[in-house]
N, C-alpha and C positions, 0 to 999 in steps of 0.2 A: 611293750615293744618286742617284737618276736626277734629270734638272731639273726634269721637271713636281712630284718630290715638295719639292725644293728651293724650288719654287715658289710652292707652296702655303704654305710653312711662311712664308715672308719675307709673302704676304697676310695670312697668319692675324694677324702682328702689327698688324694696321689694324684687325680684327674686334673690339668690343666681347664681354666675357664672355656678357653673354646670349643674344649671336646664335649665337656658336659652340657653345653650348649644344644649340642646333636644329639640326637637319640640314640640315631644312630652307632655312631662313632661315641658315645658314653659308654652303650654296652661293648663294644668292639675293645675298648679302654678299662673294660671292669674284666675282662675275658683275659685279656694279657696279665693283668695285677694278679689275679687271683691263681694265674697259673706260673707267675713268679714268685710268692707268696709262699704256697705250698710246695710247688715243682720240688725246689731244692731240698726238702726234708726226705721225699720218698726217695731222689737220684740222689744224698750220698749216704744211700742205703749200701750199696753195691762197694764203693769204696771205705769205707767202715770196714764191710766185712772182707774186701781185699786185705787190707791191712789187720783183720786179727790173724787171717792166715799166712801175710808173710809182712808180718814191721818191718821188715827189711827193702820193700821195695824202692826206696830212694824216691828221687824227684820226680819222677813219671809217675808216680799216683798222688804225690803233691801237686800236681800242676793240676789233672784230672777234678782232685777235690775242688781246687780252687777255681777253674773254671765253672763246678758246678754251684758251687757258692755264690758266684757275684752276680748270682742272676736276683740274687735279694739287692743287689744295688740298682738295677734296671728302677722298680719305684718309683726310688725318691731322683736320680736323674729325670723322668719321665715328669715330676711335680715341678722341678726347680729350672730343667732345661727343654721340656716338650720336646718336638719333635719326633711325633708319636710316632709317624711311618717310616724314618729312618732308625728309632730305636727298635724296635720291631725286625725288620730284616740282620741289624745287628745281634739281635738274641737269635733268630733263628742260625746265623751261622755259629753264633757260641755253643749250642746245644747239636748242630753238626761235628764240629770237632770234639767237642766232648767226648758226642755218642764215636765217631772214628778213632780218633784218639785211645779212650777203653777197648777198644774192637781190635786193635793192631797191638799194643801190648798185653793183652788178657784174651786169650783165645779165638784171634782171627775171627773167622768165618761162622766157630762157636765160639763167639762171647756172650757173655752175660749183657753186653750191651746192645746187642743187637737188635731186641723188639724195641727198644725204645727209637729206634730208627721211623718205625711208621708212625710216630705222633709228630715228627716233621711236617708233612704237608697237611695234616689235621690244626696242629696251632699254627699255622700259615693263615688256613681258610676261617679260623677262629681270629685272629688277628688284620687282617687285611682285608677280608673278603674272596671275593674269588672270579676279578676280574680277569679278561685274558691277560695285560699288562701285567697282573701279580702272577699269576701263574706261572708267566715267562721267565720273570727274577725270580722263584724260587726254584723252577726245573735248572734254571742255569746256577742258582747255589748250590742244587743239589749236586749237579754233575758237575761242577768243581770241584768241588770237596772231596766225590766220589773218584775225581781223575786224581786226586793228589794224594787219597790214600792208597790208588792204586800204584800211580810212581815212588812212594815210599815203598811199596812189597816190592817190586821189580829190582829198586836200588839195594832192599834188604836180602832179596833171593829168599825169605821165610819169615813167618811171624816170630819175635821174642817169646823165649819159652820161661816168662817170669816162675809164673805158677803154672803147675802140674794142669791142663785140659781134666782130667778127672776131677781134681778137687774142686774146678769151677761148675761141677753140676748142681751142687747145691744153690751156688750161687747164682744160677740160670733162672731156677726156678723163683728163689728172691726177686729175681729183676722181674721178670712176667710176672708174680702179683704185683708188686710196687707199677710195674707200667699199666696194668688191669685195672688197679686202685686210680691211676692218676685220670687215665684213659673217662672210666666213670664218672670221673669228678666231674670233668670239665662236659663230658656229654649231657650230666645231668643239670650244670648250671645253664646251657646250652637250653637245653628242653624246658627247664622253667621259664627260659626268656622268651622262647616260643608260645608258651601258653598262657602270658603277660599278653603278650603281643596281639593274639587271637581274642585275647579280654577286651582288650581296646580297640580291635574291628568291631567287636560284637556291640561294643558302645557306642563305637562312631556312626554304627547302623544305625541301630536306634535312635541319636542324633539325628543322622540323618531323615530318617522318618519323621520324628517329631516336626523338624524343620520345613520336610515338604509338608505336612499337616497343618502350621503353623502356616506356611505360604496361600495354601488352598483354604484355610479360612480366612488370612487378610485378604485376598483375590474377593471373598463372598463378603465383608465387610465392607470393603470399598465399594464393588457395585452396589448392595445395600444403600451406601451412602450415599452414592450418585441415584441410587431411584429414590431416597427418601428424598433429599434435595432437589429434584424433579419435581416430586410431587409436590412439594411444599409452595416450588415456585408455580406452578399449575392453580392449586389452591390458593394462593394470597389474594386473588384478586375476586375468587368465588368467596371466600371470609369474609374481608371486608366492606365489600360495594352490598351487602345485607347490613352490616355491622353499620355503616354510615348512614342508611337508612332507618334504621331503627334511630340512631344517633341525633339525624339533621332531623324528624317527624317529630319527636318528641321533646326536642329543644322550641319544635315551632308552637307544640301545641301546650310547652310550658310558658312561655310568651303570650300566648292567646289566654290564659287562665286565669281570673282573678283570685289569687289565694287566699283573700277576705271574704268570696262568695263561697269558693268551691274549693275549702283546704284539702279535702280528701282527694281529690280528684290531682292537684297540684302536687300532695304529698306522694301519690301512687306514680306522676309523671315524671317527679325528679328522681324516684327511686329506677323506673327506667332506664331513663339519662345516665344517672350512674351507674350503672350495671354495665349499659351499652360501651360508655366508655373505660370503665375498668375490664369489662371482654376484650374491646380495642385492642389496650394495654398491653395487656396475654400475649394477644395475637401479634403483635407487633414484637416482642421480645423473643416469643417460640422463633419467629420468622427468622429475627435477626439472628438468633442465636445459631440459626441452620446454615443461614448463608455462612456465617463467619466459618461453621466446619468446614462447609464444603468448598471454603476460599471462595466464594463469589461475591464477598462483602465490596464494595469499594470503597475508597479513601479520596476526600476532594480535601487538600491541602490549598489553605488561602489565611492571607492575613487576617486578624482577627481586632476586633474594638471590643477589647477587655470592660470599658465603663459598660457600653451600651449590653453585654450579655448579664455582666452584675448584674445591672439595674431590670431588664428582659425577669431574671431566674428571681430578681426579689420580688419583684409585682407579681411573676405568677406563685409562689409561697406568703404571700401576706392579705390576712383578712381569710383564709379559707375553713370551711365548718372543719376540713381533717382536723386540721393545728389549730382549734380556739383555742386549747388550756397550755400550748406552749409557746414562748416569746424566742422571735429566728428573727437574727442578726445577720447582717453581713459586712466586710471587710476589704477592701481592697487598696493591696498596698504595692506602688509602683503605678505606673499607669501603662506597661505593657507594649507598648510601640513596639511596631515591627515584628512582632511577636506572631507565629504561624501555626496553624495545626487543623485540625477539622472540626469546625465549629459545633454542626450538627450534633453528630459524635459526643464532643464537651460538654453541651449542655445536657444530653441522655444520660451522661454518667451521673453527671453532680446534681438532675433530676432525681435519680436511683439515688443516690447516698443519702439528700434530704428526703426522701420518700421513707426508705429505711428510719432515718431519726426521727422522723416524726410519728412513724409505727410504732417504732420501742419508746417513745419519752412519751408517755401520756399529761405527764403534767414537769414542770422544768424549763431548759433553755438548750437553745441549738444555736451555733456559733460556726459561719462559714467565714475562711479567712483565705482569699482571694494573693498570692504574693507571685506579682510578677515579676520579682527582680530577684529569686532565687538560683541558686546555683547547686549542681550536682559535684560529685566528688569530686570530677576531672577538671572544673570548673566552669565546664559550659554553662550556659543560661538555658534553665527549663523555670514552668510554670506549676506552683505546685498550691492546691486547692485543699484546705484538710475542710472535715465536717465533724465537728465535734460535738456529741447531746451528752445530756445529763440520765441518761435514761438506765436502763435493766442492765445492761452489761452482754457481755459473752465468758458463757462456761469457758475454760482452758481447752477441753476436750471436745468443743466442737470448733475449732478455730482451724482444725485441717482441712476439714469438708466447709467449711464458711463459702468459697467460692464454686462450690462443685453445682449441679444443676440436682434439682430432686432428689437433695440427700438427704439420710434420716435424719437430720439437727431438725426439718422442716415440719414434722410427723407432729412435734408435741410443741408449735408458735403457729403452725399455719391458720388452724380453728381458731386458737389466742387472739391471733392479730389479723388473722386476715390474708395473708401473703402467701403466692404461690413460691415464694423463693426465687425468683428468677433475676431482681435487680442485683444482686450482686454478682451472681457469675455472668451475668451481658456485662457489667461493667469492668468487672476485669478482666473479660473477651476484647474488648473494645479498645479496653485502653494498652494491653499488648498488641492491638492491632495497628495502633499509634506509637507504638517502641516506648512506653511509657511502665508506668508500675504503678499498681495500687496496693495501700499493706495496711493494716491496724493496726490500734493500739488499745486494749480495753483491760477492763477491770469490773470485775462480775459487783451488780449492785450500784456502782460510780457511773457509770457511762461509757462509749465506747469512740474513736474520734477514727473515721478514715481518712488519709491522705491521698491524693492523688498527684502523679509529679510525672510532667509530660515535655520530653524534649523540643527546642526549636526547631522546626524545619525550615530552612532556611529554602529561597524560591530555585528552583532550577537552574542550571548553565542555560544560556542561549541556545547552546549546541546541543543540549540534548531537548530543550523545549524545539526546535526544527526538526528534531529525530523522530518526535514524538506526531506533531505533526504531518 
């Protein structure tokens, strides 16, 4: 830690919270301390050396000293009592009579105190600033001070001739460095704070810049976004109405086939089929997954018959070549009444989740358990859907990108098994899109179980279903 920071840190304890607050008025606050701090060593330079040349001069250079002295008390009033702008013109008048005071007992006109008169309205504009309103208060301290040293010469008819004017020539020359010395200080704590300051425009530039840089590529992001989503929606309809032809021909002419006559022909036409419709698949999750960036997904909220979607999602998971070697349960507890959300939606997820388990459990058990009569922290009622397999597990270290689209976990499962990756991040697309959550729980080796937990949407006000209308 260098000293000037060391420095800083021992002032900053004298700064009341509010000013350090300001930047401003922090340095304006470090400017004062510092020239209360030192001030007083160089100013009772002069009185020091008064008094080796006359010990004898009585309470007039006692009083001198000691005004020059309590400017070490300004600090800690300043820490304890604030009032930074009122202490402030308070010090500039202690260091006017000071310096007058010296000037009228120690050689008038030539005093040793004299140049320290022009750092007056120097720690003014160091102090204050140098609004017209300050300016005003300190031209009118100044010419008080200066009317009232003048009616003390008028009432004296001559300056006190303590010490010899001769002897104070050395002493002249004392106070001009001692003022020269203090004068530098403070200009050069001054000029640092300037070239702090100029540090932090040249940052803020830069900031800046970066920021419009930052704007004009979200700007080119967004349209990106809105043309990819264009196009996408331009295309679905050119993807598919192929895709379903292929689809509905080959389903007709697997129907038309006897696969006791003609197995090859039957085995070539269902490998079709499947293709066509795992293409489908793709294509229907790319789609989905764009809408949902580009917010043009919609959301049909309606009551839902819990038994009838179970029993829907069991029929179409049981008996199929994917899962011959795994045995899929399902569960359903509570019977769900009144219970709202978007069916479609519902079943695309928990499609994807047993899709998933039945990808990773080659051989085992998959365990969907259906609970409608759960409850979330707050204790509302949501519906919460876990899919549990016995299968491969997930590494610890790909559980961050689990949900991401095309991330590299995909690189070394996708040839394994088969999967473009995309069932999980549509589903936890989806199911935030339904203010819901999806999380896991696995264990590399044991199996992996998703949960899915979807709050009730309860049906509309009247008032806003008429709005809506």
């Amino acid at each position: 830690m260098s000293f000037i920071t060391s420095a800083d840190r021992f002032i900053d304890r004298f700064i009341p919270a509010d000013l350090l607050a300001d930047r401003e008025m922090r340095t304006r606050a470090r400017m004062f301390l510092i020239s209360h701090m030192f001030g007083p060593i160089l100013g009772n330079v002069i009185p020091a050396c008064l008094f080796w040349l006359e010990p004898n001069s009585g309470w007039m250079l006692f009083l001198l000293a000691a005004s020059i002295t309590c400017f070490w008390i300004f600090p800690f009033v300043l820490k304890y009592a604030g009032h930074y702008v009122l202490l402030s013109h308070i010090s500039i008048q202690n260091l006017l009579f000071a310096i007058l005071w010296g000037c009228y007992f120690y050689g008038g006109a030539s005093s040793p105190f004299l140049p320290w008169l022009v750092t007056v309205p120097l720690l003014a504009f160091f102090y204050l600033g140098a609004s017209v309103r300050t300016c005003a208060i300190i031209l009118l301290q100044i010419g008080l001070s200066l009317g009232g040293f003048t009616i003390f010469y008028l009432v004296g008819g001559s300056f006190p001739q303590i010490i010899p004017l001769l002897s104070l020539q050395g002493i002249g020359i004392i106070s001009i460095i001692s003022a020269s010395i203090y004068v530098a200080m403070m200009a050069l704590f001054y000029a640092k704070i300037l070239a702090s300051q100029a540090e932090v425009e040249v940052e803020v530039n830069k900031h800046l810049a970066t920021s419009a840089e930052l704007r004009a590529a979200a700007l080119l992001a967004e349209r990106a976004g809105v043309a990819k989503a264009a196009f996408l929606a331009r295309m679905s309809h050119e993807l598919r109405t192929p895709l379903n032809a292929v689809i509905g021909y080959s389903q007709i002419l697997l129907e038309e086939t006897d696969p006791a006559d003609e197995a090859m022909a039957h085995s070539d036409l269902d490998r079709i089929n499947h293709a066509g419709r795992h293409l489908l698949h793709l294509v229907n999750a790319i789609l989905d997954l764009s809408k949902i960036e580009a917010g043009k997904m919609d959301v049909f909220i309606e009551p839902i018959d819990l038994e009838r979607v179970v029993g829907d999602l069991s029929a179409r998971w049981s008996g199929g070549d994917e899962n011959a070697d795994v045995a899929i349960s399902w569960r359903l507890v509570g019977t769900g009444a009144g219970f709202r959300t978007d069916v479609a939606k519902l079943e695309r997820m928990v499609n994807a989740l047993v899709d998933n388990a039945v990808r990773y459990t080659k051989s085992g058990t998959i365990e969907i358990v259906v609970d409608a009569a759960a409850r979330s922290g707050t204790g509302d009622r949501q519906l919460s859907i876990s899919v549990r397999d016995t299968g491969e597990g997930i590494a610890r270290e790909n559980l961050p990108f689990l949900f991401e689209t095309f991330a590299e976990r995909e690189d070394a499962t996708t040839s394994k098994f088969g999967s473009a990756g995309l069932g999980l991040p549509l589903s936890k697309r989806l199911c935030d899109l339904l203010n819901g959550d999806l999380s896991v729980e696995t264990q590399l080796g044991a199996g992996s179980t998703f949960t899915i937990r979807l709050p009730n949407n309860p049906a509309p006000p009247l008032a806003a279903l008429a709005q809506a209308a």
